[in-house]
N, C-alpha and C positions, 0 to 999 in steps of 0.2 A: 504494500500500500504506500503511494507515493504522495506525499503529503507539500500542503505551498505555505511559504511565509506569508502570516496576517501581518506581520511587522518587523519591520528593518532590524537588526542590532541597535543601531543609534537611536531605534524610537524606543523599545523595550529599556535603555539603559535611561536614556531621558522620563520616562513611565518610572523605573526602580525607585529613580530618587526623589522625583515629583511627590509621587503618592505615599512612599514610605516614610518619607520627613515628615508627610502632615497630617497621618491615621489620628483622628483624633474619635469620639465615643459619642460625637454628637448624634442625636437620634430624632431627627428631623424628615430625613426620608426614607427611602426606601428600595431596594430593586423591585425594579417594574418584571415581573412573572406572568407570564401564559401559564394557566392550568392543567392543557391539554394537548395531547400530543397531536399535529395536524401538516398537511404538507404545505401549507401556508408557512410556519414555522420554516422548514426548510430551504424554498423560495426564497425567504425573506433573507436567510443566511446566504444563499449564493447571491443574491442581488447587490449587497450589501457589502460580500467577502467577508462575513464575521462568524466566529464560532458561535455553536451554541452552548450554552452553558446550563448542563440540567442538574437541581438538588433533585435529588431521587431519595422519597421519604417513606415512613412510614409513620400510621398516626399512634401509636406503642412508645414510641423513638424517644424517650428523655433528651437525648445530646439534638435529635434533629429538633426538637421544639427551642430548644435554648440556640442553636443557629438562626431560626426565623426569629424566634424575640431579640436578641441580641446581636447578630453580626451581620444580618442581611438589611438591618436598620439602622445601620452606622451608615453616617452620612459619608465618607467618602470611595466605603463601601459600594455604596450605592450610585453612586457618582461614576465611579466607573467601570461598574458591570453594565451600566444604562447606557455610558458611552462605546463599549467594547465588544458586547456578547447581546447575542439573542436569548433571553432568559425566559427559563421553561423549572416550573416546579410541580413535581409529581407524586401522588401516594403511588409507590409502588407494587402495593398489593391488591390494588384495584385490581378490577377482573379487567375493566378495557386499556390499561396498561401491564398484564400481566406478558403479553406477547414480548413488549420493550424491555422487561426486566429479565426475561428467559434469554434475547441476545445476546443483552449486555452483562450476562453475568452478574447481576445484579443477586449478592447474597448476606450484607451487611448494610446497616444505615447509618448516619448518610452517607450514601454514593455520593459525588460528585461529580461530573461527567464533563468534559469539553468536545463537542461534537463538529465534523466541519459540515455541510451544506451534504452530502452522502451518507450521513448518519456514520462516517468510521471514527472509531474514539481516536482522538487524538491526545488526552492524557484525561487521567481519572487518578482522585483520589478519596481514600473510605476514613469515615470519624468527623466528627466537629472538630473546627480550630478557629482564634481567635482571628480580626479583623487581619491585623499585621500579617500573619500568615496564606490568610486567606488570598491577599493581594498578591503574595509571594507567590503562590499556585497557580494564580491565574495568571502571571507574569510569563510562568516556568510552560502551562500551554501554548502562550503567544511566542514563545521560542522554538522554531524549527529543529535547535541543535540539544534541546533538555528535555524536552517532552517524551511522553511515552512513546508515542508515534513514533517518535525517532530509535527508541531502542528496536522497537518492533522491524522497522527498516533496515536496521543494520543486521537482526538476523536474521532476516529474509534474503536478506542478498550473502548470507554467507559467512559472517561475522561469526567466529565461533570462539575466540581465544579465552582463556580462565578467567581474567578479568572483568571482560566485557559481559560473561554468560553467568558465571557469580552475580553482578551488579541488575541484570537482566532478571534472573531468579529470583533476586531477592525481592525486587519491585513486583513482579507477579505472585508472590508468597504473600506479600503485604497487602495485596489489593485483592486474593484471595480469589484468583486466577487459578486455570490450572496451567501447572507446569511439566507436566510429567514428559510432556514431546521435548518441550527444549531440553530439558534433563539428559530424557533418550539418546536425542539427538548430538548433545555435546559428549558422553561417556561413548556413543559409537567410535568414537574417535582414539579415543584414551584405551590402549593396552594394557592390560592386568598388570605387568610391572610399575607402572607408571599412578596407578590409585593411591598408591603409600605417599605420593606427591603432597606435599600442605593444601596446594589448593581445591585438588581433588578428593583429599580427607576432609576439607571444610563442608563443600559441595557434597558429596555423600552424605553427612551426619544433618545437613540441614535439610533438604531437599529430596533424597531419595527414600523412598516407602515402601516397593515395591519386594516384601520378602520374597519374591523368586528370583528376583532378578541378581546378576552376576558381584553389580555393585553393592546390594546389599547382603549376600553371603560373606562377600570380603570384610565388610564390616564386624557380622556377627564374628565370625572366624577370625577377628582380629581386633580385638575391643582392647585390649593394651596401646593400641594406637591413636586411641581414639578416647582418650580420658583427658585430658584437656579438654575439651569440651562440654566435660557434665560430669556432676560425682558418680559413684556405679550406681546411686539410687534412682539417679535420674535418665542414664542408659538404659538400666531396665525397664521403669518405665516408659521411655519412647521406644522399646523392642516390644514391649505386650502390647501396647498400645498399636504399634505398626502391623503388628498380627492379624488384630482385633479388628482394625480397622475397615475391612471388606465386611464384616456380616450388619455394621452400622444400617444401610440401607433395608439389610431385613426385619433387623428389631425395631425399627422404628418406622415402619411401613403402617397404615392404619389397620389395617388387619397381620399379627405375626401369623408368619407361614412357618408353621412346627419343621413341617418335611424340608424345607430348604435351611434350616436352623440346624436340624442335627445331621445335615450332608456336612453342612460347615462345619460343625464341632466334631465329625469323623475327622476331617481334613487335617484338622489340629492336632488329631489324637493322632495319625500318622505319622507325624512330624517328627525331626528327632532333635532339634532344638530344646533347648535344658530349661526353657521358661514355658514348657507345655501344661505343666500342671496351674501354675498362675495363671495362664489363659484361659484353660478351663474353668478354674474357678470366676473367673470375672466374668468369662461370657455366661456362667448359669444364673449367676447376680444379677445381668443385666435381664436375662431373657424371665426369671421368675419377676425380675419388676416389673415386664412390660405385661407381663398376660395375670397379674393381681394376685401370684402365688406369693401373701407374705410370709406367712409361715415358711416354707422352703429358702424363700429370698431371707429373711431374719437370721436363721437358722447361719446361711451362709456369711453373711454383714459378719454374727461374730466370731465364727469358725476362722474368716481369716483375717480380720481386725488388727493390724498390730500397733498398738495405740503409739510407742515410740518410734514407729516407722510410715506415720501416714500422715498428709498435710494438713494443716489446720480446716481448711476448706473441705476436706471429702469429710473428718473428723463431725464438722456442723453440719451436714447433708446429713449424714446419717444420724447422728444425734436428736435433726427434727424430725426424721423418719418415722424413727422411734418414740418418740414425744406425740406424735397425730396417731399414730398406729398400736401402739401395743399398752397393753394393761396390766404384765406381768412385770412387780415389783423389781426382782429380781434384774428381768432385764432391762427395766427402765432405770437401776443402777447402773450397769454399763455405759448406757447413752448417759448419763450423768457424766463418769469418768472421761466419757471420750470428748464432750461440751467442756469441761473442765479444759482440759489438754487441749482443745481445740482455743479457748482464750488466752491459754499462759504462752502456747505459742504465736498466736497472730491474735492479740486483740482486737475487735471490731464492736459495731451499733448491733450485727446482724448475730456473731455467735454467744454476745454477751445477754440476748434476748431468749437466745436457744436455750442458752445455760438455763437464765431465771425460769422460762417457764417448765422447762423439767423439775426445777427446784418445788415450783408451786404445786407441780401436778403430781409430788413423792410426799407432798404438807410441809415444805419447808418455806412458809409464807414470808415471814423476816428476811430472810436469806432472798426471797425471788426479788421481793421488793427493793432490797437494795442494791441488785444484780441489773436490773428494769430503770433505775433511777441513773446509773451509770452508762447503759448502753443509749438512753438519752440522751445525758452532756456528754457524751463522745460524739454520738451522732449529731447534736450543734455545734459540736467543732470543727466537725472533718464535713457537714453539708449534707449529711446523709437523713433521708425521709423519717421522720419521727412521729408521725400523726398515729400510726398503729402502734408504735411503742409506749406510748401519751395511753392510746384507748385499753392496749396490755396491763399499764398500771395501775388504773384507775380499776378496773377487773380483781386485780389480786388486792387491791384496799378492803375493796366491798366483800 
């Protein structure tokens, strides 16, 4: 895809310093936005010569509401998206833009999208960010030589070297793209001796998944190489996780298909890799959660729990699991323990609430209440939603 300059070098640099000296927070106007996707829109982009610029949202999105209230209404903001792009803003889970969102890959909010007059993206970028930045992005589309567009071209024409494909990679990992061709396509090149290379130890451990494939046996069969990169706790985990990773689509299909479920977990069981018994067990955990077996799924949570060896986060998952689900004393002391462990390691608004309310629901009322009063003023610290933590305490008073 061959793409044309909207603008000179010398107007983007005159743009850089223009706009970025005088971001200021005034909130006066506005980007002027189309609702809807229409070929009007498009026309209007090749008449003009100007990209289009689509926020691609959804109406769930906390970060997308805070870019509409707050960045898209910064006057200089607004000033020159109104001067420069065709602006188009979208729920993307509408049904009459559902077709747009399936092109573009559209699997995170906000999308961001820079479109030329042909609909091919010319740079894209996923997440909120502030004013200053936001200008910085749209700068970086209006550059022939920085944009996506541009990497995309160079490796269509042929472009393959570690640097450029690394750099390549990494921008389609972050925009949550698939990579797996370029991937492909760059290791076709690279001889088995030649993987022990740094950059192709880098490129393997972040980017390849593929447990059949040639790169990632070298890796398994060579994880001494490859410790720089993560403790063994966290190797293992992206090795069961990269296992795991193919039956996702069936567990979480609206209806689980049993017979396609346990063709997979044959597959695993043939395996002769040394982390088959963990995958096992994870994949029965996920597959009794998805089809309402808790009893079985419990059973499992604490068979393989290892409270000194699991994140604060999976730690509160399970914890509230157990807190909405189970009635037995007993093991509602575990999920205590692991709510415990789960705040001395990562305090939060979210596991300090987990904690209280197991405390409440074992009669330890003093104790939830001042667990509840705390994940409160944390939660006004760090900005984090407190209205259900507020209506939690006021529950355990009464």
């Amino acid at each position: 895809m061959k793409t044309k300059a909207h603008f000179s070098i010398k107007n983007l640099v005159f743009l850089f310093f223009t706009f970025l000296s005088i971001v200021t927070y005034s909130q006066n106007r506005s980007i002027n936005f189309s609702d809807s996707i229409s070929k009007d829109i498009y026309e209007k982009a090749k008449q003009t010569n100007k990209l289009i610029f689509v926020d691609a949202y959804a109406t769930w999105c906390g970060p997308c509401k805070w870019l509409a209230k707050t960045v898209f209404t910064n006057d200089t903001v607004a000033d020159f998206f109104n001067s420069n792009f065709i602006n188009l803003s979208i729920d993307a889970e509408k049904e009459v833009n559902l077709e747009f969102a399936k092109k573009h890959e559209i699997r995170a909010y906000p999308t961001l999208l820079f479109l030329d007059a042909d609909e091919n993206i010319i740079h894209i970028s996923v997440g909120a960010m502030p004013a200053k930045n936001l200008i910085e992005l749209a700068l970086k589309a209006l550059n022939p030589y920085e944009n996506f567009a541009s990497l995309s071209n160079q490796f269509n024409s042929g472009k393959i070297d570690s640097s450029f494909i690394n750099t390549y990679l990494t921008a389609l990992k972050k925009l949550y793209r698939n990579y797996d061709d370029v991937a492909n396509s760059y290791f076709k090149t690279i001889p088995t001796e030649e993987l022990k290379l740094q950059p192709n130890k880098n490129m393997i451990y972040k980017f390849v998944s593929n447990t059949k494939s040639r790169e990632y046996q070298f890796f398994e069969n060579n994880l001494d190489l490859f410790s720089e990169f993560g403790s063994a706790k966290e190797i293992d985990a992206k090795i069961i996780r990269d296992y795991m990773s193919p039956v996702f689509p069936i567990l979480y299909a609206e209806n689980v298909d049993k017979t396609k479920y346990e063709s997979f977990k044959n597959e695993i069981l043939n395996l002769s890799t040394k982390y088959k018994d963990k995958i096992i067990a994870k994949l029965d955990m996920m597959y009794f959660d998805r089809i309402g077996d808790w009893e079985k799924y419990s059973e499992l949570v604490i068979k393989t729990t290892n409270i000194d060896d699991s994140d604060a986060g999976y730690l509160n998952s399970i914890a509230w699991q157990f807190f909405e689900k189970e009635k037995d004393k007993k093991k509602l002391q575990l999920a205590l323990g692991w709510a415990k462990k789960s705040v001395e390691s990562e305090k939060s608004p979210a596991n300090l609430d987990t904690y209280a309310n197991l405390q409440f629901k074992l009669g330890n009322k003093t104790e939830a209440i001042k667990l509840e009063e705390e994940a409160i003023s944390l939660g006004k610290e760090v900005g984090y939603p407190i209205t259900d933590l507020e209506t939690t305490l006021e529950g355990f008073k009464k």
